[in-house]
DRENDOGU-706656 format. One line per field, with one value per residue (C-alpha): residue number from 1; x, y, z. Coordinates in Angstrom, 1 decimal, always signed. Layout:
BEGIN
k = [NUM:...]
px = [X:...]
py = [Y:...]
pz = [Z:...]
% end
This chain:
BEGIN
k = [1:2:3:4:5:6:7:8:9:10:11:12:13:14:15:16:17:18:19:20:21:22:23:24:25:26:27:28:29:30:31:32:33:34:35:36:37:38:39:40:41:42:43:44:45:46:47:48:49:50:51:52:53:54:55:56:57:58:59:60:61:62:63:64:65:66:67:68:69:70:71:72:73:74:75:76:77:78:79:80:81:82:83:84:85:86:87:88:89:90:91:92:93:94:95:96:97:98:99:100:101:102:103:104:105:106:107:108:109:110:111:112:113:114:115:116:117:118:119:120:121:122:123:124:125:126:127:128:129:130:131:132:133:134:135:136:137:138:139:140:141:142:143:144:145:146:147:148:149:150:151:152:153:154:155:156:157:158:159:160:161:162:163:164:165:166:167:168:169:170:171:172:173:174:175:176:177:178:179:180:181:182:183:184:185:186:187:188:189:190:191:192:193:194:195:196:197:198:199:200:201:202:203:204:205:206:207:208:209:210:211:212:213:214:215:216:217:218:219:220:221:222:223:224:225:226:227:228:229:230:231:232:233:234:235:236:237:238:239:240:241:242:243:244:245:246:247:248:249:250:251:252:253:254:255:256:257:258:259:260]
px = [-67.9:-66.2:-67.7:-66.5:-63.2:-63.1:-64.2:-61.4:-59.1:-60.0:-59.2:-56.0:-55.4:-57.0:-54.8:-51.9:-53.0:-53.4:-50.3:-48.8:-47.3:-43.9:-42.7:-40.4:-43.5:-45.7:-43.3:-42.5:-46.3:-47.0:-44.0:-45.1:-48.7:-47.1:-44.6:-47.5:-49.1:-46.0:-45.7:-49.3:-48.3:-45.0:-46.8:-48.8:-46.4:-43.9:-46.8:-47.4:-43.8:-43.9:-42.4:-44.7:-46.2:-43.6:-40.9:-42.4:-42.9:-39.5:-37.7:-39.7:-38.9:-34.7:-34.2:-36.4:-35.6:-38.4:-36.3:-33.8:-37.2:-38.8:-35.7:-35.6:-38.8:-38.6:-35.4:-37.2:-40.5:-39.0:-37.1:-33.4:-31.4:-31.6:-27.8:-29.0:-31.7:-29.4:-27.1:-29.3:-31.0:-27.6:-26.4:-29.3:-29.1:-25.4:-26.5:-27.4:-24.0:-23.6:-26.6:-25.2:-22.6:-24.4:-27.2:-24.2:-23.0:-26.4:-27.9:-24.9:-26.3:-25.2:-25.7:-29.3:-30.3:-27.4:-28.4:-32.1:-30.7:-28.8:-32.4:-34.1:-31.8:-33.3:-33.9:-37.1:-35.4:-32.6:-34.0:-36.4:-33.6:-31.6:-34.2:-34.9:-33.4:-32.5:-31.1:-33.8:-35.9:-33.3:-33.3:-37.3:-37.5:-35.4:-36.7:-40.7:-40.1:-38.3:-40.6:-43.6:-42.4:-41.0:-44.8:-46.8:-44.3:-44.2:-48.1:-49.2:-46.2:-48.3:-52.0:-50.6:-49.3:-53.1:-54.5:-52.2:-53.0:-56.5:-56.6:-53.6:-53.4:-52.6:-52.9:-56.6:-55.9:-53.0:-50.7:-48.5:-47.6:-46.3:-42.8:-42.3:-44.3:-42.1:-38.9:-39.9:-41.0:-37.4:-35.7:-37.7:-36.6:-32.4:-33.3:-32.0:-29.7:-28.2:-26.1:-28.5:-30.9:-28.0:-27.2:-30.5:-30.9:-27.4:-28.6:-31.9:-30.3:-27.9:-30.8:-33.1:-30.0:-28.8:-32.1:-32.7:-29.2:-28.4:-29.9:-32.6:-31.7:-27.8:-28.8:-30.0:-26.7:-24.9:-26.7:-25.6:-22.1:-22.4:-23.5:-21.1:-18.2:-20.1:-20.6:-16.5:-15.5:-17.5:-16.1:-12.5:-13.3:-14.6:-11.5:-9.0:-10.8:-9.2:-6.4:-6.2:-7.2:-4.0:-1.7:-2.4:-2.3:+1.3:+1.3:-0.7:+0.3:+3.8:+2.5:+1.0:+4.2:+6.0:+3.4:+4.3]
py = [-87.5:-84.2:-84.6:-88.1:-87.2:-84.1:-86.5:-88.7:-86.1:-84.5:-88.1:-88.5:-84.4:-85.7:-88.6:-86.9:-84.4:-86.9:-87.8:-90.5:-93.1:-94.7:-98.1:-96.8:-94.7:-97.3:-99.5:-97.4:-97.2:-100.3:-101.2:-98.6:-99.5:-102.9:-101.5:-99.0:-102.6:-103.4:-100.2:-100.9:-104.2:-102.9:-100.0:-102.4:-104.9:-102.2:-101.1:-104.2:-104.9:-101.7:-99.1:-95.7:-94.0:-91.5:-93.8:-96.1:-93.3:-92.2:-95.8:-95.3:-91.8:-92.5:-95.5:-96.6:-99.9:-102.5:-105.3:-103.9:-102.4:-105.7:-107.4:-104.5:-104.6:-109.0:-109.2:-106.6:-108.3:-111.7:-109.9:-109.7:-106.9:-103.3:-104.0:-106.9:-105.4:-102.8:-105.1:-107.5:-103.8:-102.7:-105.6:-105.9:-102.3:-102.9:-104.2:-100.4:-99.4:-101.4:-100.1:-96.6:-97.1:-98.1:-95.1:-92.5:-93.5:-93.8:-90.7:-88.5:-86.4:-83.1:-80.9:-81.5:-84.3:-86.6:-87.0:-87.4:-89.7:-91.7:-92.0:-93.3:-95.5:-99.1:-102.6:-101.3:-98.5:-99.9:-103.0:-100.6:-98.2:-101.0:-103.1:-100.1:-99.8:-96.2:-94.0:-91.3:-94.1:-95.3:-91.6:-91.6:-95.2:-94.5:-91.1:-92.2:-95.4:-94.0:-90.4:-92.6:-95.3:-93.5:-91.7:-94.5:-96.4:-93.7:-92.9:-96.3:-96.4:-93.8:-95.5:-99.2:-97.8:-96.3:-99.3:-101.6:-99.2:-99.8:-103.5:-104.4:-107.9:-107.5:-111.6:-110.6:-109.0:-112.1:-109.5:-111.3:-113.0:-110.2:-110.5:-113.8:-112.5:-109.4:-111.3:-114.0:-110.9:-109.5:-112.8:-114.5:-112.7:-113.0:-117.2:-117.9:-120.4:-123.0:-121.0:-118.6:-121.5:-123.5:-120.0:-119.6:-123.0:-123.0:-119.8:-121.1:-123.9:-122.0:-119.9:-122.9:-125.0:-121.8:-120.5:-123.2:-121.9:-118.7:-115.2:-113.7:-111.7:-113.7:-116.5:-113.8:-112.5:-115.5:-116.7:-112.7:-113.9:-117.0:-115.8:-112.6:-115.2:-117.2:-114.3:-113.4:-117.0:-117.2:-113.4:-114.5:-118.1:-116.0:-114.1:-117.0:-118.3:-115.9:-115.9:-119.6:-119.7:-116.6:-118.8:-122.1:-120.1:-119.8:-123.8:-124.1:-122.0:-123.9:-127.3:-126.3:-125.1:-128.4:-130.2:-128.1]
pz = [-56.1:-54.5:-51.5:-51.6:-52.0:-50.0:-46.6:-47.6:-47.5:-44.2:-43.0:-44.0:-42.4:-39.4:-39.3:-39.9:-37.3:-34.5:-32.1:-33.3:-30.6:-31.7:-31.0:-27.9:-26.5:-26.5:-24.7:-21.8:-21.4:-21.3:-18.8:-16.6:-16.2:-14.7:-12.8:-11.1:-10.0:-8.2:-7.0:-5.4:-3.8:-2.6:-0.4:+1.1:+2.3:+3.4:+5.7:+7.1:+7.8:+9.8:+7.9:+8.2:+5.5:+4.7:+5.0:+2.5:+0.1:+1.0:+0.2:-3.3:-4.3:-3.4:-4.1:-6.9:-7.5:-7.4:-6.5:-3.9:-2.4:-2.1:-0.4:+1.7:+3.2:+2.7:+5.1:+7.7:+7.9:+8.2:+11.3:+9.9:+10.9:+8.9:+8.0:+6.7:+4.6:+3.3:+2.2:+0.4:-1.2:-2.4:-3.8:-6.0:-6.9:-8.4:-11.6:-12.3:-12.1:-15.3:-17.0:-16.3:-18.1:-21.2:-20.4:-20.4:-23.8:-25.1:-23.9:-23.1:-20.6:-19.2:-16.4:-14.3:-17.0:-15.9:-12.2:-13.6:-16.1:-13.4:-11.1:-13.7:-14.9:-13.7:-15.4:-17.8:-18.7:-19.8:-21.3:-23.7:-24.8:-25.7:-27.6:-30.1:-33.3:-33.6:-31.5:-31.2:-30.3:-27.8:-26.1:-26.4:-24.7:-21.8:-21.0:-21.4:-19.7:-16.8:-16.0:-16.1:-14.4:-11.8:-12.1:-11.5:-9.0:-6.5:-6.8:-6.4:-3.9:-1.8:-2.6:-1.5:+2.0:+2.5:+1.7:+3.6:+7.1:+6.6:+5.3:+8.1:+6.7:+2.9:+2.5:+2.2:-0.9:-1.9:-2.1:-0.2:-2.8:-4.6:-3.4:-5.2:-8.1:-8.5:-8.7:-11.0:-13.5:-12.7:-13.1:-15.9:-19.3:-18.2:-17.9:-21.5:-22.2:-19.4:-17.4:-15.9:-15.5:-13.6:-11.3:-10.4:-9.5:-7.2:-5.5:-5.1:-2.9:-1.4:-0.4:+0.9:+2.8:+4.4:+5.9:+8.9:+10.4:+9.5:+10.4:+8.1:+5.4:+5.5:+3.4:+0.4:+1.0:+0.6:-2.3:-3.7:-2.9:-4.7:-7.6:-8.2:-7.8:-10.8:-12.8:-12.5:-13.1:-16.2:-17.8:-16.7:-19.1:-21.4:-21.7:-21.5:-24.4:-27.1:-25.6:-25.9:-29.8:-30.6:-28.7:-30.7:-33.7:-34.2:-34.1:-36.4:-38.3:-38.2:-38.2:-41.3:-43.0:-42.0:-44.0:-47.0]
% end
């Protein structure tokens, strides 16, 4: 019967011994095993749209940003103009001024952690910080999300450009497809409700009617344009709307008294 109990109790030590993964830790993981597989397919295709090996890795390492990486190297391989790239790459990347925002109040940084903090601060990062219910796990999410996101990216980064010099044709692999892929992942999970379903179906169009005439890389542009317009026209409804209800109120309020 001791030893019975003694064996249980060494389990529960052992147990409480072993690392234990919170909710927030296991999350970043898990994000950053599929961002790594990106990271892959990204290396490749920047290769094969002629970017050199240390200029791929260099694109990854600065800028860091799976999307505006993918339009980047998109725009150049379809033959637009590297203005063109870097302005389709840097309009994407302005939704990270706004998670920056929230990231600074969250995690307060200082010092060498803030410009850290602002490198790593990307859609997964932000999206798991966000989603956690307390704020150590917030902090914990963000910072494991982002070191082994940023991790995995740039190694697989460097791994994909090998593999796309000695594949040369990365359709062989269907990573060409990975493009497409890679934005429906980014795009999918903001599609909730009808208003991002009927933006993404305006700048889909703009996208597809604009591409016979204008240059490559303009029409992603355009459809940016389109959309950032949208996005202003629906915060300035948004805050007519309270305005609207406090000035009927007084109305009311004296229609109401008349009645009396």
């Amino acid at each position: 019967m001791s030893a019975t109990t003694d064996a249980a109790h060494a389990a529960r030590a052992g147990r409480r011994m072993r690392p234990r993964l919170t909710p927030a830790t296991r999350t970043g993981l898990s994000i950053a095993a599929a961002v790594s597989l990106y990271g892959l397919s990204f290396g490749a295709l920047s290769a094969a749209a002629g970017m050199t090996f240390w200029q791929t890795v260099a694109l990854s390492a600065l800028l860091f940003s799976g999307g505006s990486q993918f339009a980047f190297i998109g725009i150049l391989s379809g033959g637009g103009a590297p203005a063109a790239a870097l302005g389709a790459s840097t309009l994407l990347s302005a939704r990270n001024t706004l998670y920056g925002v929230q990231m600074k109040a969250l995690l307060d940084p200082r010092g060498a952690r803030r410009l850290l903090a602002a490198q790593l601060t990307i859609d997964e990062t932000a999206a798991t910080a966000m989603s956690q219910s307390t704020d150590a796990e917030r902090r914990r999410g963000f910072w494991v999300t982002g070191v082994a996101c940023y991790t995995g990216w740039n190694l697989a980064t460097a791994a994909g450009a090998l593999l796309g010099d000695v594949v040369g044709e990365p359709e062989a692999l269907g990573l060409d497809g990975a493009v497409v892929a890679a934005f429906l992942a980014l795009l999918w999970p903001r599609l909730r409700g009808a208003e991002p379903w009927a933006l993404a179906v305006v700048a889909a169009l703009v996208t597809a009617l604009t591409m016979p005439t204008l240059p490559a890389g303009a029409p992603v542009l355009l459809a940016a344009v389109v959309a950032i317009g949208w996005g202003l026209a629906s915060r300035r409804r948004g805050d007519a709307g309270p305005e609207e209800a406090s000035s009927d109120s007084p109305d009311d309020a004296a229609t109401e008294e008349a009645r009396r």
